[in-house]
C-alpha positions as CSV (number, residue, x, y, z in Angstrom):
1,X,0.0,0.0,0.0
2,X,2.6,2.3,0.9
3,X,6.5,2.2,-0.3
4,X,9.1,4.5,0.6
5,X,12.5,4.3,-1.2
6,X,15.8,6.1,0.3
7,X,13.2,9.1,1.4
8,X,15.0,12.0,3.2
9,X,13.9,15.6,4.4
10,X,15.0,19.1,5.4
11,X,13.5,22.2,5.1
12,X,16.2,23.9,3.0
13,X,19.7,22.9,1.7
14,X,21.7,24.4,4.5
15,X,19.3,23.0,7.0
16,X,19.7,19.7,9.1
17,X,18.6,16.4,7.7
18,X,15.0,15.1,10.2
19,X,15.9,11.6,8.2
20,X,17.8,10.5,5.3
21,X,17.8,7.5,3.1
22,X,14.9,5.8,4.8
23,X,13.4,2.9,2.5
24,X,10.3,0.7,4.1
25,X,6.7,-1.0,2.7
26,X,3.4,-1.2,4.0
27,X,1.4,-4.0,3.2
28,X,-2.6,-4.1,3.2
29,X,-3.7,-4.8,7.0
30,X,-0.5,-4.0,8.3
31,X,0.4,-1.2,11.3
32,X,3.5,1.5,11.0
33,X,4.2,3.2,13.9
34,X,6.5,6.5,14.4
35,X,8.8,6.8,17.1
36,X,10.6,9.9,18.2
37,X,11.4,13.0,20.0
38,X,9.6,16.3,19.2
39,X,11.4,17.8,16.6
40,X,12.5,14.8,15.2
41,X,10.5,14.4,11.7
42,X,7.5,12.4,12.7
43,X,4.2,14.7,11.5
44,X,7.0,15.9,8.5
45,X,7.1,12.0,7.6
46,X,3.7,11.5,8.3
47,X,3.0,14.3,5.9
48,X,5.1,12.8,3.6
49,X,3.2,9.9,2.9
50,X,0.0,12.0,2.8
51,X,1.4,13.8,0.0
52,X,1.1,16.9,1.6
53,X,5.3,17.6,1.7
54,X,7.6,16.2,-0.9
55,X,10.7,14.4,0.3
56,X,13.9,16.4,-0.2
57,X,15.5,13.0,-1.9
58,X,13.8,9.4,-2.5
59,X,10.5,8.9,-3.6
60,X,6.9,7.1,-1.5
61,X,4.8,5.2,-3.6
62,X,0.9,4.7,-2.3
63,X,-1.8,2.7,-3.7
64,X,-5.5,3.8,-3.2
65,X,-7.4,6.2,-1.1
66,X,-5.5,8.1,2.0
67,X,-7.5,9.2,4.9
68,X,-5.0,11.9,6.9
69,X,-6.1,12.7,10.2
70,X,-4.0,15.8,11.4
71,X,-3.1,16.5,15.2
72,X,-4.7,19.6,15.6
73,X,-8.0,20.5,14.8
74,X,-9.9,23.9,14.6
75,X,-12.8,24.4,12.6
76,X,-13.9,28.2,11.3
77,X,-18.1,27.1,11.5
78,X,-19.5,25.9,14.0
79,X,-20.2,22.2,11.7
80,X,-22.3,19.4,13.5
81,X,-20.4,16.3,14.7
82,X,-22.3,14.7,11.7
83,X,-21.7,17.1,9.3
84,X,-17.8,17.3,9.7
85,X,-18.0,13.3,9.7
86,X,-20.4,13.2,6.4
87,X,-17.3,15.7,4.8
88,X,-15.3,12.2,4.7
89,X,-17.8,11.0,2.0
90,X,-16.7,14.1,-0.2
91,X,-14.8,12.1,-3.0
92,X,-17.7,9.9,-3.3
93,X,-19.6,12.7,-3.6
94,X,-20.2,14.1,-7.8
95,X,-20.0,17.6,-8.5
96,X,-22.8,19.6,-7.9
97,X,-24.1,16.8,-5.9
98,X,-26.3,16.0,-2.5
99,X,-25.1,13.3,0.2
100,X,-27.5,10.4,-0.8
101,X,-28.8,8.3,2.3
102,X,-26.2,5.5,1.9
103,X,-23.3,8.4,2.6
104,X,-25.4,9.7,5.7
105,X,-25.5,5.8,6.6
106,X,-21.7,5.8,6.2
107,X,-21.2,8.3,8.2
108,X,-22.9,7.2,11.0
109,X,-22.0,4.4,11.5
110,X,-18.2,5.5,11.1
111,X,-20.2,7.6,14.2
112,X,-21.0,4.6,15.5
113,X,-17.8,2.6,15.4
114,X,-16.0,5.1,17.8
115,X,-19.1,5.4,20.1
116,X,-19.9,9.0,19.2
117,X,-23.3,8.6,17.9
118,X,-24.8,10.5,21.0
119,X,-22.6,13.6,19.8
120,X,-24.1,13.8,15.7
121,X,-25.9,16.8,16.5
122,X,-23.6,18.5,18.6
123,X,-21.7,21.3,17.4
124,X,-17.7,20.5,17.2
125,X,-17.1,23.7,18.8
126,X,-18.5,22.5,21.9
127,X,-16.6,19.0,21.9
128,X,-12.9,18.3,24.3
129,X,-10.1,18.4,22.2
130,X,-10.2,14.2,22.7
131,X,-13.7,14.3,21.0
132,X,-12.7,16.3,17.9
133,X,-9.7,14.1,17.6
134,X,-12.2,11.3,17.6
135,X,-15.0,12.8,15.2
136,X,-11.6,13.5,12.9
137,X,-10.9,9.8,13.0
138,X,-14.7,8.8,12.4
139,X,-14.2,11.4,9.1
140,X,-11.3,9.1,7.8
141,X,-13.5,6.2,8.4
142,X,-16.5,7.6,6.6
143,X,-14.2,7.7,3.5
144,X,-13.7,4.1,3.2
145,X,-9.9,5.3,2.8
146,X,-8.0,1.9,2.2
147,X,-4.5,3.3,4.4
148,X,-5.2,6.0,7.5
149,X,-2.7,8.7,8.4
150,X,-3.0,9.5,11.8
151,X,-0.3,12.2,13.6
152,X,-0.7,11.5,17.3
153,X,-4.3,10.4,17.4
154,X,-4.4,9.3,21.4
155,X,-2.2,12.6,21.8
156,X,-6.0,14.4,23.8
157,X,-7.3,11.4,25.1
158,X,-8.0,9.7,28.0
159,X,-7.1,5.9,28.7
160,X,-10.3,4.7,27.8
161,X,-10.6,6.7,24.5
162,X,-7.4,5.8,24.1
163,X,-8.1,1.9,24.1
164,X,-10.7,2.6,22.0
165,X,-8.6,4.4,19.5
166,X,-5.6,1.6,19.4
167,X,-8.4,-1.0,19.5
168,X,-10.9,0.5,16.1
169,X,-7.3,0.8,14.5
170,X,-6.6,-2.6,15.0
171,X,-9.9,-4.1,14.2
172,X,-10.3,-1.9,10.7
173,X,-6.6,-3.2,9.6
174,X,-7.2,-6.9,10.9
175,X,-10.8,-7.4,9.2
176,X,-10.7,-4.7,6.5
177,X,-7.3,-4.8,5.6
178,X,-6.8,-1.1,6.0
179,X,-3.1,-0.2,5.9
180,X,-2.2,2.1,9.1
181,X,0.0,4.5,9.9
182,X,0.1,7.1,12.9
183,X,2.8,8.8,15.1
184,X,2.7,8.6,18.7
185,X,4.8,9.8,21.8
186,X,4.0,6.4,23.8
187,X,6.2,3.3,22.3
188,X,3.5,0.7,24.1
189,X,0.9,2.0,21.6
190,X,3.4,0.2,18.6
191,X,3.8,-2.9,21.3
192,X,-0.1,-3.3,20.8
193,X,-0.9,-2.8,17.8
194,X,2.2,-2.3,15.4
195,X,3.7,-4.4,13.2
196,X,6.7,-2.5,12.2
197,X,7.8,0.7,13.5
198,X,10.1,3.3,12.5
199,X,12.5,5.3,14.9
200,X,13.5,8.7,14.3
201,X,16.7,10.0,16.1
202,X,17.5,13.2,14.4
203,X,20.3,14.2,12.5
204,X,19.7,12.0,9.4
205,X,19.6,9.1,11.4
206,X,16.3,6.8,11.4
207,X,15.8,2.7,11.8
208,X,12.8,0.5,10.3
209,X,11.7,-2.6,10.8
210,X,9.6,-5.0,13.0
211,X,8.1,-4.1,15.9
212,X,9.5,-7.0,18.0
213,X,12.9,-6.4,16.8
214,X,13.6,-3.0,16.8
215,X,11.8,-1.9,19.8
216,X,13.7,-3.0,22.1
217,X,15.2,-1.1,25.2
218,X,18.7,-0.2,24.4
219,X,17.2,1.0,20.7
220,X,14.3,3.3,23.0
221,X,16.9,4.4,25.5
222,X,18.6,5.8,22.7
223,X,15.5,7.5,20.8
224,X,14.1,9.5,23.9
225,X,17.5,9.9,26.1
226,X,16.3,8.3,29.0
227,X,16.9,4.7,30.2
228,X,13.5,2.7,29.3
229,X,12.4,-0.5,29.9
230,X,10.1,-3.2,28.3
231,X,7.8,-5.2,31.0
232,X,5.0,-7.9,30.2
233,X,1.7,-8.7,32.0
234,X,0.5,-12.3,32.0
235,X,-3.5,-12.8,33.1
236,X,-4.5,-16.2,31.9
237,X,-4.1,-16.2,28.3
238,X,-3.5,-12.5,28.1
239,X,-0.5,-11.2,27.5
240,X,0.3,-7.9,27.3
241,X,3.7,-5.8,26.7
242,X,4.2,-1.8,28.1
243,X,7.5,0.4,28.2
244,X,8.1,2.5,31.3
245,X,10.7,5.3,31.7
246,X,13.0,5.7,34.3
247,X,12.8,9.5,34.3
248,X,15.2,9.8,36.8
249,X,18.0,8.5,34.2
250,X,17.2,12.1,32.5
251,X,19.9,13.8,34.5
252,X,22.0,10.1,34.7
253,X,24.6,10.2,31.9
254,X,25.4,6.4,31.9
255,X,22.9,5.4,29.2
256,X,22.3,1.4,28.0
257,X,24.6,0.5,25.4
């Protein structure tokens, strides 16, 4: 779905690389994850494979229809919950054209899906910056885009909305095959539902590859400058992976090798 060959980026020929000579693919109904610092490249990456930027070198080729969800959002009318969820169904949409029932349908139950259906005739004005971030993913959704963009999408949420962020993510790539994408501060998000991840150090410098290789704690201890560790949780069956900081190692200067 997505292919990226020897990509790189900076903002102007004299400026720092934010990554260089970065190659990875993205099959149908498979996770990327972003991993890095602020400042590091990830929303210019995730742009990149939006089409919004252009890579300074390389090229990213992507099949079908993109759904980008951006971090922020601040709308200039005051839309309906609905409304700015039915504007997902826009390129389905002919010129000169009316929503027909089936595109209201589809956007509800993208509504539906994230549990906002109570909130359709609300007025996004009105919503927590968590709930627009939701009603923005339900938009994607509603466009039956076939790979989703997403720059920090749990970023204004709570634990519970995050769960049910990670969780719709992983459903819509396990059972539609949507190919996924979406930048995060928190490295457990790409321990539960990535399955490859890339990490962006600065300075040029960026890895790629699975998930359960390249996640590891010397490789995140490195990325944030701070010693981190990997745990796992065992209930029953249930097995479940988290990374914890040590933020005291902030001001330690003996890093992991």
């Amino acid at each position: 779905m997505i292919e990226a060959r020897a990509i790189g980026f900076r903002h102007s020929a004299d400026a720092p690389w934010l990554f260089s000579d970065l190659s990875f693919a993205l099959d149908r109904g498979q996770t990327l994850v972003l991993l890095g610092r602020n400042g590091r490249g990830k929303t210019t990456l995730i742009k990149c494979m939006a089409g919004l930027l252009t890579p300074s070198t390389g090229a990213i080729d992507r099949l079908g229809i993109a759904g980008y969800v951006p971090q922020n959002f601040a709308p200039a009318f005051s839309y309906s919950v609905f409304d700015v969820v039915l504007m997902g169904r826009a390129r389905h949409i002919g010129l000169f054209s009316n929503p027909t029932a089936a595109d209201r349908g589809k956007a509800m139950h993208a509504l539906d899906q994230l549990g906002l259906a109570g909130l359709a005739g609300r007025s996004v004005t009105t919503l927590s910056g968590g709930e627009r971030q939701l009603v923005l993913i339900a938009r994607a959704l509603a466009s039956e885009a076939d790979v989703l963009l997403l720059d920090e999408p749990a970023s204004a949420l709570d634990f519970r909305n995050q769960a049910v962020v990670l969780q719709t993510l992983r459903r819509l790539a396990a059972e539609r095959g949507i190919a996924v994408v979406m930048t995060t501060h928190e490295p457990t998000h790409a321990l539960q539902i990535a399955d490859r991840a890339v990490l962006l150090h600065g300075d040029g410098v960026a890895e790629e590859g699975p998930v359960s290789t390249i996640c590891t704690e010397s490789s995140l201890s490195r990325l944030y400058g701070m010693r981190m560790k990997r745990l796992e949780d065992q209930a029953g069956d249930h097995r479940t992976e988290h990374v914890v900081a040590d933020y005291a190692s902030i001001v330690d200067p003996a890093m992991p090798s």
